[in-house]
VMD Tcl script that draws the C-alpha trace (Angstrom):
set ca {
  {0.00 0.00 0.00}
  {1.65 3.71 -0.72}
  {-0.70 6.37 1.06}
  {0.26 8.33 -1.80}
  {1.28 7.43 -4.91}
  {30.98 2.80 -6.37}
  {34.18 3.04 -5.54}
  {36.94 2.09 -3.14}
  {36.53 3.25 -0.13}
  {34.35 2.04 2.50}
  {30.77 2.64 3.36}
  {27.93 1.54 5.77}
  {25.75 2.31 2.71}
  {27.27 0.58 -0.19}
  {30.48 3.76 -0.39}
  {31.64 5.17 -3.65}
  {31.94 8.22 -4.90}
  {30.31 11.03 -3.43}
  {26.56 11.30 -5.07}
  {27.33 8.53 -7.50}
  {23.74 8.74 -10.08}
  {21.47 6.20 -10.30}
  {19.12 7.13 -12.52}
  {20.19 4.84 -14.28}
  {21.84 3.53 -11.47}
  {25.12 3.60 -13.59}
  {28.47 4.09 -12.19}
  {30.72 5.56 -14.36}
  {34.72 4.43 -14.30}
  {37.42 6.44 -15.88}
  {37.20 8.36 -19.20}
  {38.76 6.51 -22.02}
  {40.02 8.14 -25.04}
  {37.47 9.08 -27.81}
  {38.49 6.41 -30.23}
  {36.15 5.15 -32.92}
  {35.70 1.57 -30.78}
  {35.23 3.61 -27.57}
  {32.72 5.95 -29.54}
  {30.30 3.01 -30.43}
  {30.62 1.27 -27.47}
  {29.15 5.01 -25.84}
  {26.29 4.61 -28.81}
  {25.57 1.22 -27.58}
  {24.93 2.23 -24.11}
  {23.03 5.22 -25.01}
  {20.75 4.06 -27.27}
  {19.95 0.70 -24.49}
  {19.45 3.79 -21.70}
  {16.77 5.49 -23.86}
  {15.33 2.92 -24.34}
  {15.17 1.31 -20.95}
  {14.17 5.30 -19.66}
  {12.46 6.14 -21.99}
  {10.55 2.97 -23.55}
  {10.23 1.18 -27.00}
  {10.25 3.77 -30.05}
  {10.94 3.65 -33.54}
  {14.87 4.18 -35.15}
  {13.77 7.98 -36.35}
  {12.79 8.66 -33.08}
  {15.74 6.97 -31.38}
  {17.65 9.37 -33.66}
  {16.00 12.56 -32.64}
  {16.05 11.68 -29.00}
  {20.11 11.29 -29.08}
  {20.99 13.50 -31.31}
  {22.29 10.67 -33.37}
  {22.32 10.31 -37.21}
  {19.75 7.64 -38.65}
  {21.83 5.63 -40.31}
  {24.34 5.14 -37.18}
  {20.67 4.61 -35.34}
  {20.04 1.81 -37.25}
  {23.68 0.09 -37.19}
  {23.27 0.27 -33.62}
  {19.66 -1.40 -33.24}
  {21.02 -4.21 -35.60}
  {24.14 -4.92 -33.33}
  {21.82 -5.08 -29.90}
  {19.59 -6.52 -31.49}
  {22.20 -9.67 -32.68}
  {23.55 -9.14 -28.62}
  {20.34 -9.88 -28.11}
  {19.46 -6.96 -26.21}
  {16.70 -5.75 -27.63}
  {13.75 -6.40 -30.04}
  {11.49 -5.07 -32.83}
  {7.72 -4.79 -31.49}
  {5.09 -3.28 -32.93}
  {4.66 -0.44 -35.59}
  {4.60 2.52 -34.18}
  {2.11 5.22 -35.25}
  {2.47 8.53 -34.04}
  {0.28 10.75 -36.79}
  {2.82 11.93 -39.06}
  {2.72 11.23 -42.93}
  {4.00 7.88 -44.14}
  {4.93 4.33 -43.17}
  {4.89 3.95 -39.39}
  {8.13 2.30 -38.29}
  {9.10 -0.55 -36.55}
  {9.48 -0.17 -33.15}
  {12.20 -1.10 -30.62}
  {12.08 -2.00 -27.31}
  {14.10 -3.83 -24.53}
  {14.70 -7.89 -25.31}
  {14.95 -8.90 -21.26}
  {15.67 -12.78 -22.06}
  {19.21 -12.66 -22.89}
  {20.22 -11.29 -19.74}
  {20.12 -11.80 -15.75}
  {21.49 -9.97 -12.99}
  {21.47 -11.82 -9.53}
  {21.06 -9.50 -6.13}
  {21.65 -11.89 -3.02}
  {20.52 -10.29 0.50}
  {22.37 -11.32 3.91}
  {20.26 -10.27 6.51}
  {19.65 -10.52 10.16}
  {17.05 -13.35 10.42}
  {17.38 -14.43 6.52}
  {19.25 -15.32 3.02}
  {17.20 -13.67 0.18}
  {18.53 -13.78 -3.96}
  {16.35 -12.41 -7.26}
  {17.76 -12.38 -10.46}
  {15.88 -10.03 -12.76}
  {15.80 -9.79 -16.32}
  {17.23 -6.75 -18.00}
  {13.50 -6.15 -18.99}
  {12.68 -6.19 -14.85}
  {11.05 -9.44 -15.04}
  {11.39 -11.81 -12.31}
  {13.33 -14.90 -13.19}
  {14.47 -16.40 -10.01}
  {13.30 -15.47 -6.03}
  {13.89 -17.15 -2.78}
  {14.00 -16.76 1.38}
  {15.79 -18.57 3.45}
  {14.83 -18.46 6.98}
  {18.02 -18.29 9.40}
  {19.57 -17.32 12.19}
  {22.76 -14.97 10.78}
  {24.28 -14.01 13.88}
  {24.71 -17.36 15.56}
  {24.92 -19.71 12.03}
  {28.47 -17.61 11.98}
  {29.76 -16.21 8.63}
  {31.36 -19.56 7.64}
  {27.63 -21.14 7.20}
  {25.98 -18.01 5.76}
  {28.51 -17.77 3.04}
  {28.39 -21.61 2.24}
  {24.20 -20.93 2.42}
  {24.56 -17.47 0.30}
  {26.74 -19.65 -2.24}
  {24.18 -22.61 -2.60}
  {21.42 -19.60 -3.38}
  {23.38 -18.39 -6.11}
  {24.29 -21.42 -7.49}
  {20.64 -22.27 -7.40}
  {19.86 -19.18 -8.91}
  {22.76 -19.88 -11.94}
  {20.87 -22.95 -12.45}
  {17.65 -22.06 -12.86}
  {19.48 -19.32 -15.28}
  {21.00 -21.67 -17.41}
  {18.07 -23.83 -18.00}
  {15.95 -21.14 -19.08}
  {19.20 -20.03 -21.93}
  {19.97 -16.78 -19.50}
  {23.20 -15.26 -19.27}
  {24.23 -14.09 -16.00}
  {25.62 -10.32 -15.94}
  {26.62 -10.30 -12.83}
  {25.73 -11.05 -8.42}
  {25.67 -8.27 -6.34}
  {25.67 -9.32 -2.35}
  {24.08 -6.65 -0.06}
  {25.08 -6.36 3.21}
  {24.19 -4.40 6.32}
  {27.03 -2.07 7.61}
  {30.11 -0.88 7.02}
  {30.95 -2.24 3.83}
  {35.18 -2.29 1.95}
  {33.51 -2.02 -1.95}
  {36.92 -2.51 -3.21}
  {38.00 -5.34 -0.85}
  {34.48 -7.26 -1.10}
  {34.60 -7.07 2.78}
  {31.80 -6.50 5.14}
  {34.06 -4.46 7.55}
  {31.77 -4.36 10.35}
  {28.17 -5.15 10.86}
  {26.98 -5.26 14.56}
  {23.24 -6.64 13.67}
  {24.71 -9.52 12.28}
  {28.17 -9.96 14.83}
  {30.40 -9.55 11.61}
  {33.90 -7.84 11.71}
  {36.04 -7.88 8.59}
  {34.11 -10.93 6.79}
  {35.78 -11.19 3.45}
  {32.01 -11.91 1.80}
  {33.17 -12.00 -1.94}
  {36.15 -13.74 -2.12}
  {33.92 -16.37 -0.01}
  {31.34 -16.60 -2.12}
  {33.35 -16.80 -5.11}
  {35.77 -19.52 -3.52}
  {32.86 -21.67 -2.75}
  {31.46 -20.90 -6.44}
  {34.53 -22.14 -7.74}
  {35.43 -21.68 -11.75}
  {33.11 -19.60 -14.02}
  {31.76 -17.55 -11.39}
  {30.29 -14.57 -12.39}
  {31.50 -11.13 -11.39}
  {30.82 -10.28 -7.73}
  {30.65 -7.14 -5.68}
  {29.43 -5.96 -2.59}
  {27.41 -2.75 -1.59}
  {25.37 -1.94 1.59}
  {21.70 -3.31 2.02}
  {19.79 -0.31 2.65}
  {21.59 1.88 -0.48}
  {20.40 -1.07 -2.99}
  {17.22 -0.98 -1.01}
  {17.14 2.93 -1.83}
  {18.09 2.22 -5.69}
  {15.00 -0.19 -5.98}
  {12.85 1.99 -4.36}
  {13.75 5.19 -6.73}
  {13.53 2.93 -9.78}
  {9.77 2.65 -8.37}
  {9.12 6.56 -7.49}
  {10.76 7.96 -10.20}
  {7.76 6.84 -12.50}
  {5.68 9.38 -10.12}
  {8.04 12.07 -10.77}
  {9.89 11.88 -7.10}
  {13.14 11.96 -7.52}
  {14.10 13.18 -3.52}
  {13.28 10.55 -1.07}
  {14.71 8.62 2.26}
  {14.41 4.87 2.30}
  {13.82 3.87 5.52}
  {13.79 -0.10 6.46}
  {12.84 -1.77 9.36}
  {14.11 -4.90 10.17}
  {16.36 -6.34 13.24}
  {18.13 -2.94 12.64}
  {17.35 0.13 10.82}
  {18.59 1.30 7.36}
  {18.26 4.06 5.53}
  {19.24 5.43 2.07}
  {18.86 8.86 0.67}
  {18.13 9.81 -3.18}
  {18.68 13.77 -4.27}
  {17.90 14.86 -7.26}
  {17.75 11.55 -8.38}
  {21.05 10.84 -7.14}
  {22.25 8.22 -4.27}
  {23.60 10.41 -1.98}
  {26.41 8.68 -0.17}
  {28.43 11.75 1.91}
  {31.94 12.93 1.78}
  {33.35 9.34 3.01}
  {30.26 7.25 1.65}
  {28.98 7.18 5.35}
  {25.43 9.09 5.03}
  {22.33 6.99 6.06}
  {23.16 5.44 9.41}
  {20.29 6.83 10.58}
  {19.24 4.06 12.73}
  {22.03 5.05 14.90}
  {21.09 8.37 15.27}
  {21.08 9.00 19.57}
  {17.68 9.98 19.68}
  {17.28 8.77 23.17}
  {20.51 8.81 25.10}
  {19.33 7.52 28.15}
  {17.07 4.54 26.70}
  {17.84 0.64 25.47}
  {21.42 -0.24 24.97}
  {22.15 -0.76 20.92}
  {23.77 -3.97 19.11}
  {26.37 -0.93 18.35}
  {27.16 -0.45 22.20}
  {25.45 2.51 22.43}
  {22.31 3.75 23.82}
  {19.07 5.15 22.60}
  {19.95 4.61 18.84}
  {16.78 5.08 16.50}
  {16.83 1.39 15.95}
  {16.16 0.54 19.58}
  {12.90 2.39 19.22}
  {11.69 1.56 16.03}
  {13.30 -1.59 14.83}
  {11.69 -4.89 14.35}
  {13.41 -6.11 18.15}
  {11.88 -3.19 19.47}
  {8.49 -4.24 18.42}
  {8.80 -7.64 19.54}
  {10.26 -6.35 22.29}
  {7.26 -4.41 23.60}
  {4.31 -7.04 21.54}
  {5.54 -10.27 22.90}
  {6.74 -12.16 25.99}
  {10.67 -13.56 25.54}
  {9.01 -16.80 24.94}
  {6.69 -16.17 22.51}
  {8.11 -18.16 19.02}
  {7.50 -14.59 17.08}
  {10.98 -13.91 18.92}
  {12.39 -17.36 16.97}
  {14.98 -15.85 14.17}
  {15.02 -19.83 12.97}
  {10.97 -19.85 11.63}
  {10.28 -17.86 9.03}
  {10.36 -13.73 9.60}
  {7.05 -13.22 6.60}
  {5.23 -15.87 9.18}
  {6.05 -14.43 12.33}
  {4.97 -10.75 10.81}
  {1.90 -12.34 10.08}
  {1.36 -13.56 13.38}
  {1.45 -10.24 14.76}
  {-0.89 -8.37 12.06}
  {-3.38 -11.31 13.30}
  {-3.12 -10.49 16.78}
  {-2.66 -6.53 15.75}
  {-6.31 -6.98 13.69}
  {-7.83 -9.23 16.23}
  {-7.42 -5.86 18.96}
  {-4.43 -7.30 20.70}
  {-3.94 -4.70 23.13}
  {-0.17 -5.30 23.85}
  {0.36 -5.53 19.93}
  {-1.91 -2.65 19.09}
  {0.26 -0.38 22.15}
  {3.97 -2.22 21.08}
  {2.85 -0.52 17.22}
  {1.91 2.52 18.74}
  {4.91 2.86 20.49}
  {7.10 2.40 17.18}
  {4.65 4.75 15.21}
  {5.96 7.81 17.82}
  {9.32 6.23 17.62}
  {9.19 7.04 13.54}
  {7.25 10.11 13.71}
  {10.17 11.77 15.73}
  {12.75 10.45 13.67}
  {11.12 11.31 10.32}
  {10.46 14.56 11.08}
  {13.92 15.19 12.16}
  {15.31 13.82 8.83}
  {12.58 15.78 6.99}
  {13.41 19.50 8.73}
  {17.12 18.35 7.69}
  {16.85 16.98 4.00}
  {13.28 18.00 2.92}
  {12.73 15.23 0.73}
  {9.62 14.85 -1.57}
  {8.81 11.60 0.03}
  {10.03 9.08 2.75}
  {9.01 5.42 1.60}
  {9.12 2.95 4.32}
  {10.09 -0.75 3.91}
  {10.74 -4.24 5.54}
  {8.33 -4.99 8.14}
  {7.07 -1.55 8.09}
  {4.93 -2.13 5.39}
  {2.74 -5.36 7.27}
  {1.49 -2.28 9.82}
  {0.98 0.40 7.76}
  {-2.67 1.08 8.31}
  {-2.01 1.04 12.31}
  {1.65 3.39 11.79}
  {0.73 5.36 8.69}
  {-1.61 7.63 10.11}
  {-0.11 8.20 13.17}
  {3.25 9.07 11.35}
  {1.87 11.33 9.47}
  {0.00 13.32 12.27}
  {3.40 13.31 14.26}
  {5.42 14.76 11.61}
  {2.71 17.44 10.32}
  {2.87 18.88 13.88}
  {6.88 18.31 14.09}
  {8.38 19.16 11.07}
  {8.79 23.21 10.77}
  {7.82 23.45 7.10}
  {4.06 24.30 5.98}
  {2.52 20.86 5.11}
  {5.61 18.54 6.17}
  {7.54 20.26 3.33}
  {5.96 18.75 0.98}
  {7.22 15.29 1.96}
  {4.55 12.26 1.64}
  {4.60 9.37 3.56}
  {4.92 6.13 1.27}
  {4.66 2.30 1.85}
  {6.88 0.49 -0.14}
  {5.50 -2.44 -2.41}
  {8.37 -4.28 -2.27}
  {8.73 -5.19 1.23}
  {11.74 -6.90 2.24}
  {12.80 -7.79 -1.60}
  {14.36 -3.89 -2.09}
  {18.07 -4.52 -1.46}
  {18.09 -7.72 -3.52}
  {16.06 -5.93 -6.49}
  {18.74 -3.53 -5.95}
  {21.31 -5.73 -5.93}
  {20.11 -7.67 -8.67}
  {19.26 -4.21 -10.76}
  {23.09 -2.78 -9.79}
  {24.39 -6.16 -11.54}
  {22.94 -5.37 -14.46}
  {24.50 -1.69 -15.04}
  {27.48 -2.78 -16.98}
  {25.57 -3.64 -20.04}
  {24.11 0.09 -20.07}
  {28.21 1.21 -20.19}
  {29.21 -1.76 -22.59}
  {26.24 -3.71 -23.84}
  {28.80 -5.67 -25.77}
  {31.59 -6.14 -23.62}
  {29.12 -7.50 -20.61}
  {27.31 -9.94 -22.97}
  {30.68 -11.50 -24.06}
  {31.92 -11.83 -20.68}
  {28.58 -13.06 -19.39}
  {28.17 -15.82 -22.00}
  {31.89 -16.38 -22.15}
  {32.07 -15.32 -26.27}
}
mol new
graphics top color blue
foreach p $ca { graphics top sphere $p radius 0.5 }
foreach p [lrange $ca 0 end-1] q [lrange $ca 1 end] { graphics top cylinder $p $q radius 0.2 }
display resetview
């Protein structure tokens, strides 16, 4: 429900350079010199980004839209088209004099990208078609912090090798896996410096994953949960014109990640949105981080259970399923449960202080709100909203809406899985040969 509709150093939200874009999501690497190969390889990625922004149109229009002769137009739709990047669809009419032509649109069944998730309480991987299309998705219920990282990365390796297969079956070549990760994140070293959700300190997560994959793996990286999580979400917004937003997720921890101007913003040292370790209550529960009165101790999911459930009570379990255990509680939460219905309320306050805080500092156009968020939002929604209308300074919250996300706990693998895939918008040709081995 919505109530309305990369770099080398280290990050706790995926690092890189400072306001990397994403609207695409692309990250662009060094200039190369302007020779005639590097020159069409450009073409080739332009044309695919029109059309994947943009949407199917004819060569003319192609053209006019890049500023591109015709007849270059049309060597470049033949060559993705033999990549098998793209397609001819329908004719395409749009009132003018003479023959309507062909138009050309985004192939998505040559081409996979693979986002694996490594969360507190589970193991989550999608692989996507470059058309979006969901090829491959599945949750594995676990317990992170006490399975160690040894077992999650043998775990996170069977997924993607699952995943592969299911690939290869279908004829799908595999661009690329993207792990996310909470915390501080080394892009460059493929190390999950420091996580304190999940116990982890200086877990070298790609190297593992690629060991256990063993020959023909394809490429790997590393970036933080909640930026991919942010990525997905924008992909969604964008199409309703937002283009300034916080992502805020709620799971064992919270994460946040922060579009601008359509842009990721990641801070001078690729730091910005740790906000669920922003001291909003110094004197209250003690954080996984050591410290007290983080955000997260208010408003994350161990808060809730926290305050819903007695320490016995199986929704505690991290081993049973997290989707089932959320259900339980909307049950109890629709049924009147009064310790449920005041544990929500308590969280609902708990984001309401916090949101208006980030919305007096960043006034973004809308704060979307994943992970378990989303199974409450008719109970938190409202409240939120009253709490930061009478909290934030700006006339009408600034013009910020309150969104629920509608793709719940699946953001930072879509991300992940969407972030695999930007090579072929930089070298359409280059990333199919490598991903089919040609």
């Amino acid at each position: 429900m919505r109530t309305d509709p990369r770099s080398t150093q280290r990050s706790d939200d995926g690092g890189g350079r400072g306001d990397a874009g994403i609207g695409p999501v692309v990250i662009n690497g060094p200039a190369r010199p302007a020779g005639r190969a590097s020159i069409r390889r450009a073409n080739l990625g332009l044309v695919l980004r029109l059309l994947r922004d943009a949407g199917p149109r004819s060569r003319a229009r192609i053209a006019d839209d890049a500023g591109l002769p015709r007849p270059t137009v049309t060597g470049l739709v033949t060559e993705l088209i033999e990549l098998g990047l793209v397609c001819e669809g329908d004719a395409e009419r749009d009132g003018s004099v003479g023959r309507p032509g062909q138009s050309v649109r985004i192939d998505g069944r040559a081409l996979c990208g693979i986002g694996l998730e490594i969360n507190v309480d589970y193991l989550a991987a999608v692989a996507l078609t470059l058309g979006g299309d969901t090829v491959f998705e599945r949750r594995v219920a676990m317990d992170v912090r006490g399975a160690g990282p040894e077992a999650v990365l043998d775990c996170a390796a069977e997924l993607v090798r699952e995943a592969l297969g299911v690939l290869d079956a279908a004829a799908i070549a595999t661009a690329g896996v993207t792990v996310a990760a909470p915390g501080v994140v080394d892009i460059a070293a493929g190390t999950v410096v420091y996580a304190a959700n999940i116990d982890w300190h200086d877990v070298e997560a790609v190297s593992g994953i690629r060991a256990r994959l063993g020959r023909g793996a394809p490429p790997l990286r590393l970036e933080n949960d909640a930026k991919l999580g942010a990525v997905a979400e924008y992909l969604e917004a964008s199409a309703a014109g937002i283009h300034d937003l916080i992502y805020v997720t709620g799971e064992t921890g919270v994460g946040g990640g922060i579009i601008s101007g359509g842009r990721l913003h990641r801070g001078a040292a690729g730091f910005a949105g740790e906000i669920g370790h922003m001291p909003l209550d110094p004197g209250g529960a003690l954080c996984a981080c050591g410290r007290r009165g983080c955000w997260e101790t208010m408003v994350g999911l161990t808060a809730l259970l926290r305050h819903a459930a007695a320490p016995e009570d199986p929704v505690h379990d991290p081993s049973l399923d997290l989707e089932a255990r959320l259900t339980d509680l909307q049950a109890r939460a629709a049924a009147g449960d009064a310790r449920t219905l005041e544990a929500l309320d308590r969280v609902a306050d708990g984001l309401g202080l916090g949101l208006a805080l980030l919305a007096d500092v960043l006034n973004p156009r809308a704060v979307v709100l994943g992970g378990y968020f989303t199974y409450f939002g008719d109970r938190l929604a409202p409240r939120v909203e009253r709490l930061m209308a009478e909290r934030v300074m700006a006339p009408d919250t600034g013009g910020c809406r309150l969104l629920l996300s509608t793709l719940g706990f699946t953001a930072p693998a879509r991300g992940g899985a969407l972030l695999a895939l930007d090579p072929v918008y930089e070298d359409p040709a280059q990333t199919v040969a490598t991903a089919t081995g040609a």
